[in-house]
Each structure stands twice: as C-alpha cells, then as structure tokens.
N, C-alpha and C positions, 0 to 999 in steps of 0.2 A: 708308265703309269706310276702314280705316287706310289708309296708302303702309307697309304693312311688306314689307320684303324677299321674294321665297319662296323662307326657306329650310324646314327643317324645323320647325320651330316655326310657324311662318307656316303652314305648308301643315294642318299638324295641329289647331291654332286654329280656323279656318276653313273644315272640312271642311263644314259644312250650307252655306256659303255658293258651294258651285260648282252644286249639284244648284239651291239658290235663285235662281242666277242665270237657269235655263233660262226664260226668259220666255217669254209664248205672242203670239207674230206671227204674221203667215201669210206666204206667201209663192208668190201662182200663176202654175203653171206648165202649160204644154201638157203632154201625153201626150208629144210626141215630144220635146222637151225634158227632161221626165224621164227616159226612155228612154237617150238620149246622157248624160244626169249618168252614170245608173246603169252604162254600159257600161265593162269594166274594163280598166284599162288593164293592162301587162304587172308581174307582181311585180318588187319590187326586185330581190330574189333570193331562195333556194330556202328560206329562211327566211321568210318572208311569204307569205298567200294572198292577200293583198287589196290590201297599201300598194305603188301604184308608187314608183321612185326619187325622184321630186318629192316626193310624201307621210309616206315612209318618214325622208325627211333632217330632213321638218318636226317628225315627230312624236318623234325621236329625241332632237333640240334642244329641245323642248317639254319632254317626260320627265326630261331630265336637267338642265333648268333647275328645276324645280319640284321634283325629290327630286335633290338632288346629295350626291355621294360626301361623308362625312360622319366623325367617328366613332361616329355610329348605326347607320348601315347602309352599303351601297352606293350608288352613282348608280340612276336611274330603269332606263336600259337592261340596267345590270347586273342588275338587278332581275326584267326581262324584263316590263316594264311595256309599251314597244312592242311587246313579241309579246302580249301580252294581249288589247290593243287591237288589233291587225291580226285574230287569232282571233274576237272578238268582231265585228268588221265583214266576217269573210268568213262567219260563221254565221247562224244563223234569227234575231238579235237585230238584226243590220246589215242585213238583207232586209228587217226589221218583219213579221217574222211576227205578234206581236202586238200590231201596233200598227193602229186602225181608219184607212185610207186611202183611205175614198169620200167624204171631204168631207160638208158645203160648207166650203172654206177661208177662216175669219171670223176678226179679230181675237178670240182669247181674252181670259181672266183668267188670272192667276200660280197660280190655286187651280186651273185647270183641264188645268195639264199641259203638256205636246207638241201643238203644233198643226199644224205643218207638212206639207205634203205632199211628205214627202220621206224615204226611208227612213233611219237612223241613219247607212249606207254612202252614200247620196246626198247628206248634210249633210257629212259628212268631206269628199269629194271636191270639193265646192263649196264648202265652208266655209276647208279650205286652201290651195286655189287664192286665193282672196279674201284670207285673211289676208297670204299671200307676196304679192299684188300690194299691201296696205296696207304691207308692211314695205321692199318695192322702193320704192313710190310717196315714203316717211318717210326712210329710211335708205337707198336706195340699192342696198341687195341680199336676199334673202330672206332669209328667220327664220332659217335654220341656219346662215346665215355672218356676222348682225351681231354685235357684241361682245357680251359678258356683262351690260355695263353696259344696252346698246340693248335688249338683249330684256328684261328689268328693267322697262327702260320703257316700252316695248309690252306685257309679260303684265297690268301696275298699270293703263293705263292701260285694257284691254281687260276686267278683272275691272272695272273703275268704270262701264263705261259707256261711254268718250268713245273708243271705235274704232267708225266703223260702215264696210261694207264697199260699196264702189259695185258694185252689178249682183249681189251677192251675197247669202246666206244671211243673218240677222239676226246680228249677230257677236257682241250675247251667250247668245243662244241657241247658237251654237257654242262658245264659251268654256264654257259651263253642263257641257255633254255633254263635252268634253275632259276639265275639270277632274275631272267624276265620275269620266269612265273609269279617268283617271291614278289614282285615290284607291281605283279597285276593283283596279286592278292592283297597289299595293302590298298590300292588304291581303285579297285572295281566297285562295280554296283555291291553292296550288300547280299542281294540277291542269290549272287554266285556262290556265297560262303565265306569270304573273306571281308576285309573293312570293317568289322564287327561294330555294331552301334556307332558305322560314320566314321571309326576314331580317324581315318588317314586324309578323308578330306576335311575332316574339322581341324587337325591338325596345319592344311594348309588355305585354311581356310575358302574351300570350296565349297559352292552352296549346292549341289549336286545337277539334281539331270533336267528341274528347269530352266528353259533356255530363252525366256522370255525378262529379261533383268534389263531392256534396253532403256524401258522408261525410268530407268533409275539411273543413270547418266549422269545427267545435268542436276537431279533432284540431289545426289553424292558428291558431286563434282568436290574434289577438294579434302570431301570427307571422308571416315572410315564408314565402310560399307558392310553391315552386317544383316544376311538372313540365315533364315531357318534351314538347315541340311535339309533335301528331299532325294529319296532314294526311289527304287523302281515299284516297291511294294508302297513305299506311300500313298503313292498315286493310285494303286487301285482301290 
C-alpha cells in the first residue's frame, strides 16, 4: 500500500482497503475478562452513550485526521462521524447482536470474516486503550495530543501492518473496523448521526435514498444531472 497522506483523496481511494484490512486472529479470553472489557466506563459527556473521555478524545483525533476540514466538506467531527461511531457502539451492532459468539476461537482466513471473541464495543475499548498506550510508548503522549505530523505516521504505519499492540487486540484488526466505521459515518443516512446536513453525499454528488431517478435517463442523457439530497428523515 502507498505512504499517501489521509487526506481526502487518500481516504476515498481506498475505501475497500480498511474493511480488507480486518483480518481474522483470535484472541482468548476468560469470561470474566470479557465481562470487565465490556463494563462501561462513564460517557464523555451527554453527547455520547458509550465513548468515555479517554475514548472519546481518541476517536475525535482519529475522525478528524482521516476526513479534515477541506474545501469539500467539513472535518470528521463536524461531520458527526464521532457521534456515529459512539451510536453504533452503544447499540445492538456494538453488543454483537449479530454476531456468532460461542466459539471455538481459531485463527481464521481473511475470506472468513470477524473472528474475535469480542463484541465491536469490546474491541473499541481495548483496541484504544492499546493504540494510546502504542502512541505513549512511540511518542510520548496519546494519539489526541501528538502533532499532525506523528499521527500521519502512526495512522500509515498502522493501515501497513507494522503497529502490533502488546497485551492487546490485533491492531489491524482494530484499524479495519475504525477505518470502516469513519467511512460509514461519512457517508450513511443522516439519520444515524453522521453525514451531517448531507455534506459526504453532496460532496459526491449523491442524491440520496430516492431510488426512483430512472426516468431521468434519457431526459440527462449527456447532461449534468442535478437533484435535491433526500435523506431518511426527509421522507417522513
């Protein structure tokens, strides 16, 4: 994989390459163990249900490294890409509702998915813990406070492969799931919390979740084709 920048270009490029990243390792754990991953620590604030302040500060600097204020769009957060992601880890997707979690926990294949035994909200909470202690252990202080330049070179070197986490979750396996998430918070229904006022499909020019555009066909043929965004609250 290149060393390109992530900026916006970069990030859009290589959209199948974060969900390709999520390799299958295992990783066992006791029941009580799990148990304590999973137990939630207090929200940042009344905006979040799920990211404490350690989490919240991580995922904030993450989001806004990876989609920064541009003349595209907005930053990540402005975006409400973090509230996306907190939503998404305090509901039935961050539980693993459906995700199968009786084991037996065996190294996978890349073809076979998610293998961890550990809910999406369990892999965050352990996954960021570990990255902030790789970025204390590297630079001295945690992801949200080193320069622009250092997390550059932690997010590069972490998309490649060459971060692994001691005592921790497989770190590309966490990178995998981050990177998707950020990539559904730009670009999901509003609805969910993220795409804030449309900006990720106006930006590529998507006209949203009507799906009935066929008699504009022939009437465009040729031509630039512009409507109205419509998002899922629209419509009711």
């Amino acid at each position: 994989m290149k060393n390109e920048p992530f900026d916006r270009r970069a990030f859009l490029k290589s959209a199948v390459a974060g969900s390709a990243a999520a390799v299958t390792v295992s990783l066992p754990q006791s029941a009580d163990a799990q148990q304590r991953a999973a137990a939630a620590a207090p929200p940042a604030h009344p905006g979040y249900t799920f990211l404490n302040l350690e989490e919240a500060a991580f995922v904030e600097a993450a989001v806004d490294h990876m989609i920064p204020a541009d003349a595209l769009s907005p930053k990540g957060t402005d975006l409400g890409v973090n509230i996306y992601i907190d939503r998404a880890l305090a509901g039935g997707w961050g539980k693993g509702d459906r995700l199968y979690m009786q084991g037996p926990w065996k190294t996978g294949t890349p073809s076979q998915g998610y293998q961890l035994p550990l809910t999406p909200a369990e892999l965050y909470r352990a996954g960021i813990k570990a990255a902030n202690a790789y970025s204390v252990k590297t630079y001295g202080k945690t992801f949200d406070k080193i320069t622009q330049a250092q997390r550059e070179e932690y997010l590069l070197a972490w998309q490649a492969g060459k971060v692994s986490f001691e005592g921790g979750p497989p770190a590309r396996t966490f990178f995998g799931m981050l990177y998707q998430n950020v990539m559904e918070g730009m670009f999901s229904d509003p609805i969910y919390g993220g795409n804030r006022d449309k900006a990720g499909w106006k930006m590529i020019g998507f006209p949203g979740v009507i799906a009935t555009h066929a008699q504009n066909i022939e009437k465009f043929r040729d031509k630039k084709y512009v409507a109205d965004t419509v998002s899922i609250s629209d419509m009711s």
